[in-house]
C-alpha positions in Angstrom: 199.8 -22.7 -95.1 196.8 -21.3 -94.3 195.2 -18.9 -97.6 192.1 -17.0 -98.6 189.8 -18.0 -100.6 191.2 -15.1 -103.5 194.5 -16.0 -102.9 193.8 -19.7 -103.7 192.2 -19.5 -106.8 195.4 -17.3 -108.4 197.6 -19.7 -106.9 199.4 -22.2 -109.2 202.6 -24.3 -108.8 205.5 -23.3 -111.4 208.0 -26.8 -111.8 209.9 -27.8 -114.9 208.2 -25.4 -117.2 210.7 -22.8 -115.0 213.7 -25.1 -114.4 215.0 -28.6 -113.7 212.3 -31.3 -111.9 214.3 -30.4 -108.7 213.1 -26.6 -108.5 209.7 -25.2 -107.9 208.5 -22.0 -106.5 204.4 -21.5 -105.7 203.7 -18.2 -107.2 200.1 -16.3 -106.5 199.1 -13.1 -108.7 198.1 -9.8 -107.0 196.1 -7.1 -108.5 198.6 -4.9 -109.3 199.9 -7.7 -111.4 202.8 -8.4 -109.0 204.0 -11.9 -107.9 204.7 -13.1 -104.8 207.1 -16.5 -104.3 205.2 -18.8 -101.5 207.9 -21.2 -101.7 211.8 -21.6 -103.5 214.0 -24.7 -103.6 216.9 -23.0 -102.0 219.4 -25.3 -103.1 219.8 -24.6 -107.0 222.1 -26.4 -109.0 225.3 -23.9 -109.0 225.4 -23.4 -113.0 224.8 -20.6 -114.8 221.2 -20.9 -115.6 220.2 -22.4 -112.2 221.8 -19.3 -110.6 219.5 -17.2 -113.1 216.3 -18.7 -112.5 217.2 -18.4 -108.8 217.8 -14.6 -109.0 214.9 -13.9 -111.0 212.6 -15.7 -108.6 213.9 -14.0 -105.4 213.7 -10.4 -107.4 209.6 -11.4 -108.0 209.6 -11.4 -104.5 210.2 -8.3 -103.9 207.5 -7.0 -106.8 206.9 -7.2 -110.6 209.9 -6.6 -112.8 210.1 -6.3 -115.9 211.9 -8.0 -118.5 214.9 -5.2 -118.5 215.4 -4.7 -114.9 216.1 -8.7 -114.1 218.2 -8.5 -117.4 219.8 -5.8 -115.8 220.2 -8.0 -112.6 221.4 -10.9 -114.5 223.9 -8.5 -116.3 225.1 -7.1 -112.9 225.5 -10.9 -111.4 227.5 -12.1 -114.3 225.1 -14.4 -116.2 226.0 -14.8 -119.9 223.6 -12.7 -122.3 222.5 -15.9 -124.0 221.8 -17.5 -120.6 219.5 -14.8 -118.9 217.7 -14.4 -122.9 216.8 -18.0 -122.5 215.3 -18.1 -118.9 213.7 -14.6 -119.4 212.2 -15.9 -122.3 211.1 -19.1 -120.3 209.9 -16.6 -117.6 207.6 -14.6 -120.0 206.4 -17.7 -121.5 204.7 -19.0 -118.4 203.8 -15.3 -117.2 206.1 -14.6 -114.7 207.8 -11.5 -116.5 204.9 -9.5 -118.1 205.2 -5.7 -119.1 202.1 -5.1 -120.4 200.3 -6.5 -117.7 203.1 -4.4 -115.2 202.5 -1.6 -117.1 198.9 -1.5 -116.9 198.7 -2.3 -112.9 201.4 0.3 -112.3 199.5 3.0 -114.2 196.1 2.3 -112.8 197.6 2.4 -109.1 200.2 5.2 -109.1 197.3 7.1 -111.0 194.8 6.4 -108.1 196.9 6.7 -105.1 199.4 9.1 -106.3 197.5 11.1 -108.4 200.4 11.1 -111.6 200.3 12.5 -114.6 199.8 10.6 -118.3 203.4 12.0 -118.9 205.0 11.3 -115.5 203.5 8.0 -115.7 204.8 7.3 -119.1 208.3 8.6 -118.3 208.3 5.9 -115.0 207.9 2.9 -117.1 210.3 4.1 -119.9 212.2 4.1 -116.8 212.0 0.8 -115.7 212.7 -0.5 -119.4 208.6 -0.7 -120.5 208.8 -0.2 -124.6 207.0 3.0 -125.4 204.2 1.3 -127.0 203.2 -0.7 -124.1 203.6 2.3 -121.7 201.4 4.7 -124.1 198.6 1.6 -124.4 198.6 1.2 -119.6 198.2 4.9 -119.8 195.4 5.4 -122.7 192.4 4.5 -120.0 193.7 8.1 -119.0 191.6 11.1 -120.5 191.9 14.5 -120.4 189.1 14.5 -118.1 190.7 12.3 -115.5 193.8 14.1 -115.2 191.7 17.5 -114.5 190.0 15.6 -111.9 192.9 13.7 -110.5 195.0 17.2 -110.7 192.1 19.3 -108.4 191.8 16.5 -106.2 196.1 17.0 -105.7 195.7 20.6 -105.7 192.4 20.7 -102.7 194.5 18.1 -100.6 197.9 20.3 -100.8 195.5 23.9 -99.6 194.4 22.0 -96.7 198.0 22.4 -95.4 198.6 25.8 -96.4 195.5 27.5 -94.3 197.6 30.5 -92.8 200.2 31.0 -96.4 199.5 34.3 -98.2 197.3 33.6 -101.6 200.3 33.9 -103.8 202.8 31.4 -101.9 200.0 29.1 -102.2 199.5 29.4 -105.9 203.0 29.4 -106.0 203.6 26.0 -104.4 200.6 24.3 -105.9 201.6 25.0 -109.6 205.2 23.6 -108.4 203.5 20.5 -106.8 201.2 20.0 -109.6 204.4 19.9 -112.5 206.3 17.6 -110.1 203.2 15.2 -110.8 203.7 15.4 -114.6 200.6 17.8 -115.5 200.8 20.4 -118.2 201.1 24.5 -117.3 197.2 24.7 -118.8 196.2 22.4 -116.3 197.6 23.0 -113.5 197.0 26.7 -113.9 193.4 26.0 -114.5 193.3 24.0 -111.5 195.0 26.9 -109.0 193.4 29.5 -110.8 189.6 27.8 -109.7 191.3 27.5 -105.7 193.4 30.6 -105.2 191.1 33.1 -107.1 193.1 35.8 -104.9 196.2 35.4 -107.3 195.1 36.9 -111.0 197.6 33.9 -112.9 199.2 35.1 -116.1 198.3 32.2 -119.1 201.1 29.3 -119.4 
């Protein structure tokens, strides 16, 4: 299978340090800090922890988990707690469940391309089961600064489709657009208030 050069040097070959000798899956790292399976024995043994690993390994597929939502798979499939605790933990020994490494990856990109909020970003890995100490450290690179910035760059992008909407619509829909993102009142008003300077805001 042909590979590029980046995608050879994260590439490594997980065997019994996952499961039995007879089950090995070729896993390769992406920036985002997702895995992606390059290659599953597809005939697991039938037990309980076989079944497990098996699940686990074709939800990496998909995109990074973290260690509550493939517990929460597990739990849905009928895998005994004790079972799925002992091949999670197996999984986050060898690095293929990792929150803080999720966490981090999914902050930095959803920050960048979607232009979210410290608190909006939090509240999405609370979501997907990231303990509140490792979603406040992948958001901490975050400043003040950078959400103003990231919050006008939101706000310019949304005016560019409201050319012909009266001055107070506009403010109107940007201040709503801007707290669906997660920002606070004082910035987003800051933010419209320096675009729509027809519209005298009140203070949050």
């Amino acid at each position: 299978m042909a590979r590029s050069h980046a995608a050879r040097r994260h590439l490594y070959l997980v065997t019994s340090s996952v499961g039995p000798t007879s089950e090995a899956a070729a896993i390769t790292t992406v920036p985002s800090g997702s895995v992606a399976i390059m290659s599953l024995d597809p005939e697991p043994s039938g037990d309980a922890e076989a079944m497990a690993r098996s699940l686990c390994l074709r939800a990496l597929t998909t995109r990074a988990q973290t260690r509550k939502e493939l517990a929460d798979l597990l739990r849905s499939k009928g895998v005994p707690a004790d079972v799925a605790a002992t091949v999670l933990d197996r999984f986050t020994a060898v690095g293929l469940v990792d929150d803080v490494a999720l966490a981090a990856g999914y902050a930095e990109s959803r920050h960048r391309t979607l232009g979210l909020s410290r608190s909006a970003l939090r509240q999405k890995l609370r979501e997907r089961g990231v303990a509140p100490e490792t979603a406040e450290a992948a958001v901490s690179h975050i400043d003040l600064e950078a959400e103003e910035s990231a919050a006008l760059a939101l706000a310019r992008r949304k005016l560019a489709t409201m050319k012909h909407v009266d001055p107070p619509t506009r403010a109107r829909r940007l201040l709503a657009m801007l707290a669906r993102k997660g920002y606070s009142a004082s910035i987003s008003h800051q933010v419209v208030r320096s675009l729509v300077t027809e519209v005298d805001l009140p203070e949050p």
